[in-house]
PDB file of N, CA, C and O in Angstrom, chain B, residues numbered from 101:
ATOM      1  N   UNK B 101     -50.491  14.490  14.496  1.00  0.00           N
ATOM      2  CA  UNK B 101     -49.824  15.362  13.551  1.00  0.00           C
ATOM      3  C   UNK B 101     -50.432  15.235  12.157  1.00  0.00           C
ATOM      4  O   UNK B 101     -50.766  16.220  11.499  1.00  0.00           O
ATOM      5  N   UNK B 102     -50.597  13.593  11.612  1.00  0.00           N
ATOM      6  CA  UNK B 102     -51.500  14.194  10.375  1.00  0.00           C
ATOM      7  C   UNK B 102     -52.718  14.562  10.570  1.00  0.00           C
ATOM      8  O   UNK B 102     -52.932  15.458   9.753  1.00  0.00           O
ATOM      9  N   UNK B 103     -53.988  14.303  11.431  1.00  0.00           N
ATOM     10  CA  UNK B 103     -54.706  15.177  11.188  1.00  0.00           C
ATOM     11  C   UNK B 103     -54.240  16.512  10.888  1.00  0.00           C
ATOM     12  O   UNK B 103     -54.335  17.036   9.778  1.00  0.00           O
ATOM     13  N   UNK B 104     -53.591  17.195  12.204  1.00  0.00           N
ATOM     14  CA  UNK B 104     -53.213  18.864  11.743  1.00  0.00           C
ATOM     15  C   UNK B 104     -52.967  18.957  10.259  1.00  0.00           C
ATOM     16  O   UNK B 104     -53.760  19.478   9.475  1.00  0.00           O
ATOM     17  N   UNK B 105     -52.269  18.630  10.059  1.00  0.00           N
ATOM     18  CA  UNK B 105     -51.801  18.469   8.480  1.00  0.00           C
ATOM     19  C   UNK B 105     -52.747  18.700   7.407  1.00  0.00           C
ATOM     20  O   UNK B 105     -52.720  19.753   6.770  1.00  0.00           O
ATOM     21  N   UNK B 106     -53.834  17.496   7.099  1.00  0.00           N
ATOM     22  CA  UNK B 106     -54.801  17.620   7.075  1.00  0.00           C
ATOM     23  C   UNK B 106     -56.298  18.454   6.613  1.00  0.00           C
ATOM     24  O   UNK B 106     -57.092  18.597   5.683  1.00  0.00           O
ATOM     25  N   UNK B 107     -55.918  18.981   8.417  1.00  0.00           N
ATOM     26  CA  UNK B 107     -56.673  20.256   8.544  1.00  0.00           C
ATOM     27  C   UNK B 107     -56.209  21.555   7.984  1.00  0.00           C
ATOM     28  O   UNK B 107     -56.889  22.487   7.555  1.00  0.00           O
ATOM     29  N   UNK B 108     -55.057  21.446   8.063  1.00  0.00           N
ATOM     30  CA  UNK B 108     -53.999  22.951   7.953  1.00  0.00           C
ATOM     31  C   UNK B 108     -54.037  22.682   6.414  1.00  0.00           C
ATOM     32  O   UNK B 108     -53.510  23.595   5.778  1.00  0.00           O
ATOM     33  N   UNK B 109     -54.542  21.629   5.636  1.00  0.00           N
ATOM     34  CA  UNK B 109     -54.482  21.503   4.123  1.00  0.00           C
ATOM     35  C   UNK B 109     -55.770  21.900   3.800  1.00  0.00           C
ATOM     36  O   UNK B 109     -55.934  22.762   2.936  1.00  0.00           O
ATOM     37  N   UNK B 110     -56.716  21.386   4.380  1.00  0.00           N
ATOM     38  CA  UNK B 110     -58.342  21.836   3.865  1.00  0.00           C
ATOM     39  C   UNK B 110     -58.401  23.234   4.059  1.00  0.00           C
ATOM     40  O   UNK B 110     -58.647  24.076   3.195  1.00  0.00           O
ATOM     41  N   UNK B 111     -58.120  23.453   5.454  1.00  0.00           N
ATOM     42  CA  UNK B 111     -58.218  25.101   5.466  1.00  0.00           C
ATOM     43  C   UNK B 111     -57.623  25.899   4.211  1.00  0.00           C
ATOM     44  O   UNK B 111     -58.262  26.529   3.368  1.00  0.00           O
ATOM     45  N   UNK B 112     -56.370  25.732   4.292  1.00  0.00           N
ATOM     46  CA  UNK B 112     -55.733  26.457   2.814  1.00  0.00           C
ATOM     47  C   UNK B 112     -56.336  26.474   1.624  1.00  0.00           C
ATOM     48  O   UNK B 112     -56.139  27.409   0.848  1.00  0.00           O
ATOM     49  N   UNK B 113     -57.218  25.360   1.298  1.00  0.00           N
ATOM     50  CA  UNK B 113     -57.699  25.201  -0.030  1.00  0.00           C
ATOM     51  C   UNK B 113     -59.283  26.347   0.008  1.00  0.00           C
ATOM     52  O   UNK B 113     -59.705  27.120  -0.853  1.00  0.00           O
ATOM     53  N   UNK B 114     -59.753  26.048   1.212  1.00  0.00           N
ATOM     54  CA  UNK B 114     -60.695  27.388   1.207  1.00  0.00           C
ATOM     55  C   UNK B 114     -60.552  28.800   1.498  1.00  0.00           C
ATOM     56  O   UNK B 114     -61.061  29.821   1.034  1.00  0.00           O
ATOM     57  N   UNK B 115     -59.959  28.625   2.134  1.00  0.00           N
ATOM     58  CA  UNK B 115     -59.312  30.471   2.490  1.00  0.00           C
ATOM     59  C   UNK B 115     -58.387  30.793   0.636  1.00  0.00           C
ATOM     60  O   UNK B 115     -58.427  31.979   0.307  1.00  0.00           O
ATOM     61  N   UNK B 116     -57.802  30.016  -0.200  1.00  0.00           N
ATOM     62  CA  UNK B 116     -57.800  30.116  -1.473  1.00  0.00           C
ATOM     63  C   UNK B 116     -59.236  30.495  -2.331  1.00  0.00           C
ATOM     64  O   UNK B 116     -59.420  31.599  -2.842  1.00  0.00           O
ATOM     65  N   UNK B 117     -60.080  29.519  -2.380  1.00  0.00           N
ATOM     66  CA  UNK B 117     -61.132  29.608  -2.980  1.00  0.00           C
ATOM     67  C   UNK B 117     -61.934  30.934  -2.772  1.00  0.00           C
ATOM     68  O   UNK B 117     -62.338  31.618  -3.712  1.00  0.00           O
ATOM     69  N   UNK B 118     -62.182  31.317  -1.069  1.00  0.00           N
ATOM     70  CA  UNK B 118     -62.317  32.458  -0.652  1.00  0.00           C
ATOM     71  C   UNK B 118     -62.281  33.866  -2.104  1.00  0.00           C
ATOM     72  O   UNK B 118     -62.954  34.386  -2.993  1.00  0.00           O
ATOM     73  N   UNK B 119     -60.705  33.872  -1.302  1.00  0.00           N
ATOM     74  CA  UNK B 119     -59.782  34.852  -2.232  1.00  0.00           C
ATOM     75  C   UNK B 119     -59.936  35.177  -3.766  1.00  0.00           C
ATOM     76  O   UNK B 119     -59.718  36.176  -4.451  1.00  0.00           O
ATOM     77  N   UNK B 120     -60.532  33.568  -4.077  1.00  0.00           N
ATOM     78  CA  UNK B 120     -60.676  33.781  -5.607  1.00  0.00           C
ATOM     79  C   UNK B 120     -62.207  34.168  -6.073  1.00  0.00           C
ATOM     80  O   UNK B 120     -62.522  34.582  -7.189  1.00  0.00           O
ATOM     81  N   UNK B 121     -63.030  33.950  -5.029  1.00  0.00           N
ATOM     82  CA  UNK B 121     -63.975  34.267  -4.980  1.00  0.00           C
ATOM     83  C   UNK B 121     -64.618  35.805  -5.103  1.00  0.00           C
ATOM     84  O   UNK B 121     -65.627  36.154  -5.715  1.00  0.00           O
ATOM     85  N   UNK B 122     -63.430  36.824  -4.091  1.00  0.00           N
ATOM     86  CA  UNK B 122     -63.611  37.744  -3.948  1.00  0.00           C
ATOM     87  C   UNK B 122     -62.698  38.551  -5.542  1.00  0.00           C
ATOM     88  O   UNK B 122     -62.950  39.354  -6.441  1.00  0.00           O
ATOM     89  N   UNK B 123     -62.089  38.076  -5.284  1.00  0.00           N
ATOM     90  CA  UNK B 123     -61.138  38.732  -6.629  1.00  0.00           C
ATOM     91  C   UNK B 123     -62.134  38.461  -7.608  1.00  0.00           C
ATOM     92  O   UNK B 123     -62.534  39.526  -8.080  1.00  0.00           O
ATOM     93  N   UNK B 124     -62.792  37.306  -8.190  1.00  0.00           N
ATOM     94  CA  UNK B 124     -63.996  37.654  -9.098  1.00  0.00           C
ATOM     95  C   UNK B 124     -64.960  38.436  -8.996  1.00  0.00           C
ATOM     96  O   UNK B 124     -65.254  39.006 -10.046  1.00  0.00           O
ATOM     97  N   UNK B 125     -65.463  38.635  -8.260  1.00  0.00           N
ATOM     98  CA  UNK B 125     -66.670  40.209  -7.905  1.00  0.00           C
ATOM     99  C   UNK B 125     -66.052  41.487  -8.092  1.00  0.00           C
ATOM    100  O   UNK B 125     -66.670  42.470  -8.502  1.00  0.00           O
ATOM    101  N   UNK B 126     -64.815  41.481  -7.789  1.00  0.00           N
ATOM    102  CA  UNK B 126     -64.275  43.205  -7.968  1.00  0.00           C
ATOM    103  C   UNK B 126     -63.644  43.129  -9.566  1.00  0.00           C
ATOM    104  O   UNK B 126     -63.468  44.124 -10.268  1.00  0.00           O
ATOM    105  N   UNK B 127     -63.279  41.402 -10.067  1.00  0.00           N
ATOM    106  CA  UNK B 127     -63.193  41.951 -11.439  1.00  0.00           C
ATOM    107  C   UNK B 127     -64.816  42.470 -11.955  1.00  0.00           C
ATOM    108  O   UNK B 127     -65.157  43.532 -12.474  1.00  0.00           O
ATOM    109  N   UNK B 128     -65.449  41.528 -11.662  1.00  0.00           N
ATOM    110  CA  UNK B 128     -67.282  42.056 -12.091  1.00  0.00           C
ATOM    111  C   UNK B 128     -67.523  43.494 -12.030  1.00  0.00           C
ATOM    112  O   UNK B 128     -68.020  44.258 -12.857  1.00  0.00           O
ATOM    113  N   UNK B 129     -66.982  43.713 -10.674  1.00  0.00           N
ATOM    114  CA  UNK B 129     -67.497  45.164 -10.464  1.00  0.00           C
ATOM    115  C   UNK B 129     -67.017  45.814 -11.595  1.00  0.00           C
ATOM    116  O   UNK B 129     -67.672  46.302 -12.515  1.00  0.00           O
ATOM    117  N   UNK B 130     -65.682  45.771 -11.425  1.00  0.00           N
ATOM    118  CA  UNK B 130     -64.585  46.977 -12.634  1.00  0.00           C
ATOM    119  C   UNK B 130     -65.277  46.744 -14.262  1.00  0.00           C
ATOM    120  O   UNK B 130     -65.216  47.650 -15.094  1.00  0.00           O
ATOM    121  N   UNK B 131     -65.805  45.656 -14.505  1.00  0.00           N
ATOM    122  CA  UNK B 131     -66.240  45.583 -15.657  1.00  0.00           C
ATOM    123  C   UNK B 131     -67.342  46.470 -15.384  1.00  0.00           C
ATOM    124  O   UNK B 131     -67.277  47.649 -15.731  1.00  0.00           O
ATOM    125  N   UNK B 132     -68.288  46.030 -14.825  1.00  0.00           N
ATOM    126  CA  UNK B 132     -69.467  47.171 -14.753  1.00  0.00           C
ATOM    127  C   UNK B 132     -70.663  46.471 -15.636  1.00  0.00           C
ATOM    128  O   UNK B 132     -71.593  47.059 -16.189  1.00  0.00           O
ATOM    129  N   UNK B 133     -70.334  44.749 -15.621  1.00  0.00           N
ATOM    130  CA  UNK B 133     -71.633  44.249 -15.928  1.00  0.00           C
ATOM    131  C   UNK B 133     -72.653  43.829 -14.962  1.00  0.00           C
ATOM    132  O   UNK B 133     -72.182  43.264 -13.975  1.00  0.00           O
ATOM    133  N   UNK B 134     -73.625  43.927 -14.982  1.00  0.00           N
ATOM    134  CA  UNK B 134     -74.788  44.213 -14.084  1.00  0.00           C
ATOM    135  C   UNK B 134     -74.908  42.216 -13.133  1.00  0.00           C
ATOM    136  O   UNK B 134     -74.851  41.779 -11.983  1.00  0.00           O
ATOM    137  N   UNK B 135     -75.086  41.669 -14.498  1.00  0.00           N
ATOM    138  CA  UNK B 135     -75.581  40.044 -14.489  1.00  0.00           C
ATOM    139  C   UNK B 135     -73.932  39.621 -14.126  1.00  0.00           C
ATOM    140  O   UNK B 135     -73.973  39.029 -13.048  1.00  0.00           O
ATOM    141  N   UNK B 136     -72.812  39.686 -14.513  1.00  0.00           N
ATOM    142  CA  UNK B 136     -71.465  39.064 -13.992  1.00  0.00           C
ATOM    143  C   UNK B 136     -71.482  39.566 -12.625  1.00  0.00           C
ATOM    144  O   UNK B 136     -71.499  38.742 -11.710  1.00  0.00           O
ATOM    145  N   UNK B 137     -71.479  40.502 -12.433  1.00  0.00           N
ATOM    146  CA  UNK B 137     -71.684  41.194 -10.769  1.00  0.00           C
ATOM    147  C   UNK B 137     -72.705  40.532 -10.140  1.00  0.00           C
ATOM    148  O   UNK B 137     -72.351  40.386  -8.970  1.00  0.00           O
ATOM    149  N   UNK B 138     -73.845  40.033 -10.323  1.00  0.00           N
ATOM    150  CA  UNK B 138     -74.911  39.138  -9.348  1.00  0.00           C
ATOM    151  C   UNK B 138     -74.595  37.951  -9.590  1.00  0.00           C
ATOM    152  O   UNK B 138     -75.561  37.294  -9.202  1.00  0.00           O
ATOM    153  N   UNK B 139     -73.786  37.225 -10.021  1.00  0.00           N
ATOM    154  CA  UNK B 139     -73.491  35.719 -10.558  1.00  0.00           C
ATOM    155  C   UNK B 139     -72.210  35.975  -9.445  1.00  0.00           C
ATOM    156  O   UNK B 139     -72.129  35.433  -8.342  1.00  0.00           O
ATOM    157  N   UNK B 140     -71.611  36.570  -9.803  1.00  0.00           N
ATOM    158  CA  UNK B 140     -70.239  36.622  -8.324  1.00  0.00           C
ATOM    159  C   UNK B 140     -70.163  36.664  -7.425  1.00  0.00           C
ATOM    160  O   UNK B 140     -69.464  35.963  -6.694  1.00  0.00           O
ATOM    161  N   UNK B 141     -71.161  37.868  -7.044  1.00  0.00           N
ATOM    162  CA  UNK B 141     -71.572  38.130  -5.483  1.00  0.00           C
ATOM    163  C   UNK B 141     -72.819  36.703  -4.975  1.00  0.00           C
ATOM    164  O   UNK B 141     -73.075  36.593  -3.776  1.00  0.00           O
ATOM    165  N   UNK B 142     -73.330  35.954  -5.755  1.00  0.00           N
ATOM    166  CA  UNK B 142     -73.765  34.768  -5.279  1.00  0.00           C
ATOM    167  C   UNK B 142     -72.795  33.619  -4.633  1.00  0.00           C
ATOM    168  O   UNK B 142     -72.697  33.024  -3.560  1.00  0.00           O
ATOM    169  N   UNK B 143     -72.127  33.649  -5.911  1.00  0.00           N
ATOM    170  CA  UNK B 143     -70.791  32.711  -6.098  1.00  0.00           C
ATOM    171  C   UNK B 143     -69.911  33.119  -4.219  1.00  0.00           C
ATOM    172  O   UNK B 143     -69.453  32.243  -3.485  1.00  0.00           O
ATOM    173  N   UNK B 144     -69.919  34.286  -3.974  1.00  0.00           N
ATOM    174  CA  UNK B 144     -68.751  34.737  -3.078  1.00  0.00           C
ATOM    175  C   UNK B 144     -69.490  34.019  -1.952  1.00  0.00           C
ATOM    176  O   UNK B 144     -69.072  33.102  -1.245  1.00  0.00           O
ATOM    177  N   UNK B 145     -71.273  34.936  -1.926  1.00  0.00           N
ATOM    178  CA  UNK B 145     -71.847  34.137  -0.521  1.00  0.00           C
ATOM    179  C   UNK B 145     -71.845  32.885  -0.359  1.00  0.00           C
ATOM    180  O   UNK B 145     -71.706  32.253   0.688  1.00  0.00           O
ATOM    181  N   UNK B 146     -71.954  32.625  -1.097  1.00  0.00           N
ATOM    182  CA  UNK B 146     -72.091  30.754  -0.800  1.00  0.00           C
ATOM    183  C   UNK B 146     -70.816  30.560  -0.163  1.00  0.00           C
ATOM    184  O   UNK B 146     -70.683  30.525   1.060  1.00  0.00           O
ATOM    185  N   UNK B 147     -69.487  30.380  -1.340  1.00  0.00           N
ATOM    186  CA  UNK B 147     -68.565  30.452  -0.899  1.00  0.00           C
ATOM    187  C   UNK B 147     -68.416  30.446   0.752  1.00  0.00           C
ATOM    188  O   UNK B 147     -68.005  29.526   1.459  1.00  0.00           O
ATOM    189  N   UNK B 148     -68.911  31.858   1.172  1.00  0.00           N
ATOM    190  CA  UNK B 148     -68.378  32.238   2.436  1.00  0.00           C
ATOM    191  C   UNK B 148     -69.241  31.382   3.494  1.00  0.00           C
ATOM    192  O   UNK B 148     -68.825  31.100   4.618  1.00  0.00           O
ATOM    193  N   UNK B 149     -70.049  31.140   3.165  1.00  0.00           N
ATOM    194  CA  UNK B 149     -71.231  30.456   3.939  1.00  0.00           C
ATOM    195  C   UNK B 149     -70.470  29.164   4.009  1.00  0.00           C
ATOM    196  O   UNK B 149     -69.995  28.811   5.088  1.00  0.00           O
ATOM    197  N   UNK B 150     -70.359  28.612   3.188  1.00  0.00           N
ATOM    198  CA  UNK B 150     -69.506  27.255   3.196  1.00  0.00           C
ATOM    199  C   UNK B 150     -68.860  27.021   4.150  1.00  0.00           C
ATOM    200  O   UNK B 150     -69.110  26.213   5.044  1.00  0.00           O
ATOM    201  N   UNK B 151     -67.602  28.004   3.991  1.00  0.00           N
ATOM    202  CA  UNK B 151     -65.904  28.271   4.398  1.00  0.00           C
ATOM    203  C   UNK B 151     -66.589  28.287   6.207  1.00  0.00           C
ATOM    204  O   UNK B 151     -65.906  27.734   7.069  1.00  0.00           O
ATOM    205  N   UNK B 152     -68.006  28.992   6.625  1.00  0.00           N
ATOM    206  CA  UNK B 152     -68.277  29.471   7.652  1.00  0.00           C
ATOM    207  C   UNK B 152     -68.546  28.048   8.219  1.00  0.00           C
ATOM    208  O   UNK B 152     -67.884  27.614   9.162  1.00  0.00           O
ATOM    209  N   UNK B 153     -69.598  27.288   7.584  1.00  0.00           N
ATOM    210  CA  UNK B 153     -69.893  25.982   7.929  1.00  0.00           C
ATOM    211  C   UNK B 153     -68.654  24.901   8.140  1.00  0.00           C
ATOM    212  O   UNK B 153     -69.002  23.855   8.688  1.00  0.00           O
ATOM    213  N   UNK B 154     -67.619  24.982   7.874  1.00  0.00           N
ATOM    214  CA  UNK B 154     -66.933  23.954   7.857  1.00  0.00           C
ATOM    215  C   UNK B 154     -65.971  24.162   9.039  1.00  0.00           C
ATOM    216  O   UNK B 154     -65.162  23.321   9.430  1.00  0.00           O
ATOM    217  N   UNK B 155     -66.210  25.715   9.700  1.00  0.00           N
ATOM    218  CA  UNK B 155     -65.255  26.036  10.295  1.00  0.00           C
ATOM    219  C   UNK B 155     -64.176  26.626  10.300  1.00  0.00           C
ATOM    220  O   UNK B 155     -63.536  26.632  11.352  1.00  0.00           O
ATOM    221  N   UNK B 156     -63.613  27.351   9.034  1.00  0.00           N
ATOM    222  CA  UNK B 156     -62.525  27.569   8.250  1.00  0.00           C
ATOM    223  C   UNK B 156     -62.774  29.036   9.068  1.00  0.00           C
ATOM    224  O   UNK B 156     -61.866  29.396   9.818  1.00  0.00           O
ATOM    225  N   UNK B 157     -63.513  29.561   8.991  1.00  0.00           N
ATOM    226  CA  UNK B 157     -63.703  31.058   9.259  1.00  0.00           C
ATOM    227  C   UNK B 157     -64.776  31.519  10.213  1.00  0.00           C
ATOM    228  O   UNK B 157     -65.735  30.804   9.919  1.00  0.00           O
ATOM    229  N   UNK B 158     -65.083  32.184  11.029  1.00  0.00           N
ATOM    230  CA  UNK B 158     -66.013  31.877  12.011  1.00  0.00           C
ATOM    231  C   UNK B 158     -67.477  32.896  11.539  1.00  0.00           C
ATOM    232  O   UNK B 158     -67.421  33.955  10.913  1.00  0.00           O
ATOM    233  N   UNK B 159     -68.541  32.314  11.972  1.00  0.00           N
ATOM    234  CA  UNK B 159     -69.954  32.557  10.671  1.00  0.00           C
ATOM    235  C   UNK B 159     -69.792  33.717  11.008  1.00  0.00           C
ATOM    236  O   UNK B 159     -69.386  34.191   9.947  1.00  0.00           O
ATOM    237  N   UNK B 160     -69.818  34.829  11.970  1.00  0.00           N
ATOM    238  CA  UNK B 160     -69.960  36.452  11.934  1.00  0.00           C
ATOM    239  C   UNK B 160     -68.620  37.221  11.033  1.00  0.00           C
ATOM    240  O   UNK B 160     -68.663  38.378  10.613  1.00  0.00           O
ATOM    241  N   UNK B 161     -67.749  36.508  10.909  1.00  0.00           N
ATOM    242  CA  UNK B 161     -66.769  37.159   9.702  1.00  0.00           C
ATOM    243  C   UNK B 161     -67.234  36.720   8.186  1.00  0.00           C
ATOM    244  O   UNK B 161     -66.945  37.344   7.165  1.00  0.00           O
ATOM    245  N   UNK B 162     -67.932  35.642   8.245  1.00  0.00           N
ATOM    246  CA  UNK B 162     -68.407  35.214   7.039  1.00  0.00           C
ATOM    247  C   UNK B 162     -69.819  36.472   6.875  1.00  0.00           C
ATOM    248  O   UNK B 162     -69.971  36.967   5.759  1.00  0.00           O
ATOM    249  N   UNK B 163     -70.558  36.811   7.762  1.00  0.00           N
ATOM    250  CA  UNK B 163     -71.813  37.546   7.522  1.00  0.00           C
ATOM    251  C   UNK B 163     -71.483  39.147   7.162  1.00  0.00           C
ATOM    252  O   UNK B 163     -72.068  39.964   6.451  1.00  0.00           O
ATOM    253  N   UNK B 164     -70.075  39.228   8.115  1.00  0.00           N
ATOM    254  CA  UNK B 164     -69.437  40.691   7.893  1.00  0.00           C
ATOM    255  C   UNK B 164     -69.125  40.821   5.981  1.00  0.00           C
ATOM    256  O   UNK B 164     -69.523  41.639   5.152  1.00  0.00           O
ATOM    257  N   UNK B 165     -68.437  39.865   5.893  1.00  0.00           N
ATOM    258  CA  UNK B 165     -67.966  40.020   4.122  1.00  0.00           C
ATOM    259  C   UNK B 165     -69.012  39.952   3.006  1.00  0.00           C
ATOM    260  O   UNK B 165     -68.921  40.325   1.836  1.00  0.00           O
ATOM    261  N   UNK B 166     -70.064  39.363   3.685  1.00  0.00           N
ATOM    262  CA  UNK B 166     -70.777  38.914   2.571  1.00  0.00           C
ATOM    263  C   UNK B 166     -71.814  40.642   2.558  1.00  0.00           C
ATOM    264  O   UNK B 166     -72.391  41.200   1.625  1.00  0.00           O
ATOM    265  N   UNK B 167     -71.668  41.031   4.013  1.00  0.00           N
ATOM    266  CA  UNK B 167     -72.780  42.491   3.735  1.00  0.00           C
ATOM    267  C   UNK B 167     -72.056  43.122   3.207  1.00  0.00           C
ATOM    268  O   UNK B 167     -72.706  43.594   2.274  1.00  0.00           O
ATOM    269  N   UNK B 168     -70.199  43.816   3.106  1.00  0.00           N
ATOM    270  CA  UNK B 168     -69.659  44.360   2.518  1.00  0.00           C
ATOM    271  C   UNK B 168     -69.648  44.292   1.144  1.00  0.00           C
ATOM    272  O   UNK B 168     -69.832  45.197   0.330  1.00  0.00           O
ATOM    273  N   UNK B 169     -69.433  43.219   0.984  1.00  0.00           N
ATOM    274  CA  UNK B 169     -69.422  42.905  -0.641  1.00  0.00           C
ATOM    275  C   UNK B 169     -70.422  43.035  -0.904  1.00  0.00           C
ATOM    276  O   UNK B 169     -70.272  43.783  -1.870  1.00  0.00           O
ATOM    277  N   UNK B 170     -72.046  42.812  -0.765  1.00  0.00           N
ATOM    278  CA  UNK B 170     -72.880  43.010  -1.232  1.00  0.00           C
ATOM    279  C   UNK B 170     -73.137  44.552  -1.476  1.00  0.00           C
ATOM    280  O   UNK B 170     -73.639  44.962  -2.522  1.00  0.00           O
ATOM    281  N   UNK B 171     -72.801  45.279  -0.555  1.00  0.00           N
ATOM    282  CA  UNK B 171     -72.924  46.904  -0.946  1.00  0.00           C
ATOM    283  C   UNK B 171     -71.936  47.391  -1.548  1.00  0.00           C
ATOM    284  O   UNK B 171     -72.092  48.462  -2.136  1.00  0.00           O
ATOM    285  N   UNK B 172     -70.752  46.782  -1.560  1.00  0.00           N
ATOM    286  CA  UNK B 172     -69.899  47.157  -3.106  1.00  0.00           C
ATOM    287  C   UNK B 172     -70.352  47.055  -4.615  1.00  0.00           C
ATOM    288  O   UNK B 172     -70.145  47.751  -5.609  1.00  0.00           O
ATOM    289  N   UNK B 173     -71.133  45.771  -4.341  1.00  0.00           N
ATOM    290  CA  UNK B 173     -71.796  45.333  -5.524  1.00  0.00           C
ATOM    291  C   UNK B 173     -72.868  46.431  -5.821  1.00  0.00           C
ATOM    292  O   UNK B 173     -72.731  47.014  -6.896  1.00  0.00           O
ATOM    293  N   UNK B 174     -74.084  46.855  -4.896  1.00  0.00           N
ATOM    294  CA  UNK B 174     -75.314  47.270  -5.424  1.00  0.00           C
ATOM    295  C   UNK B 174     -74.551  48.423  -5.643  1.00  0.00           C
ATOM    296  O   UNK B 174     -74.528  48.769  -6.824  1.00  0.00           O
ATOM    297  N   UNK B 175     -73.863  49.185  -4.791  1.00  0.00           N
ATOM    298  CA  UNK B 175     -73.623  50.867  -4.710  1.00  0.00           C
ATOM    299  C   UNK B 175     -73.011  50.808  -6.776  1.00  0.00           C
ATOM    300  O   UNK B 175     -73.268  51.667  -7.619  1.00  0.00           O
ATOM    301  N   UNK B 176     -72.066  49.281  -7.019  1.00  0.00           N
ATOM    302  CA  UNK B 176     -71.455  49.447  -8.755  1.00  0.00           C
ATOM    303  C   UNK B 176     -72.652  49.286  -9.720  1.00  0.00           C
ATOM    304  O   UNK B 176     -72.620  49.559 -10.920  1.00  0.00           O
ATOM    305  N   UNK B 177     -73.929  48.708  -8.896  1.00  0.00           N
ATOM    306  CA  UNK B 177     -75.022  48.633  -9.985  1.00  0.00           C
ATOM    307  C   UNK B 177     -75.761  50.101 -10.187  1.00  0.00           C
ATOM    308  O   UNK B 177     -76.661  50.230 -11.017  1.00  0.00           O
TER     309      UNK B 177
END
């Protein structure tokens, strides 16, 4: 039971980070600065790459978000 615990705690803290990750790129986007928008959308992949590596999220949902977001990003540049 504490592992689960644990686990069910690490997970939360990245599927957070995630979230905050993504919520920074669409503030980037809405601003409409060129350099905050490629500093975010870095920030997000990694992020997701991480979250993918550790297990939190499985790597083809991590590859799905990171191509979405990336063409949200170029289509705002």
């Amino acid at each position: 039971m504490r592992s689960d615990a644990t686990k069910q705690a690490r997970n939360r803290s990245v599927k957070s980070t995630l979230k905050t990750a993504e919520r920074r790129l669409n503030d980037a986007i809405k601003e409409g600065n060129k350099e905050s928008t490629q500093s975010a959308l870095n920030a997000a992949s990694s992020a997701f790459d991480k979250a993918a590596k550790l297990g939190v999220i499985h790597a083809t949902k991590a590859d799905r978000k990171k191509s979405r977001l990336a063409g949200r990003a170029n289509a705002a540049a």
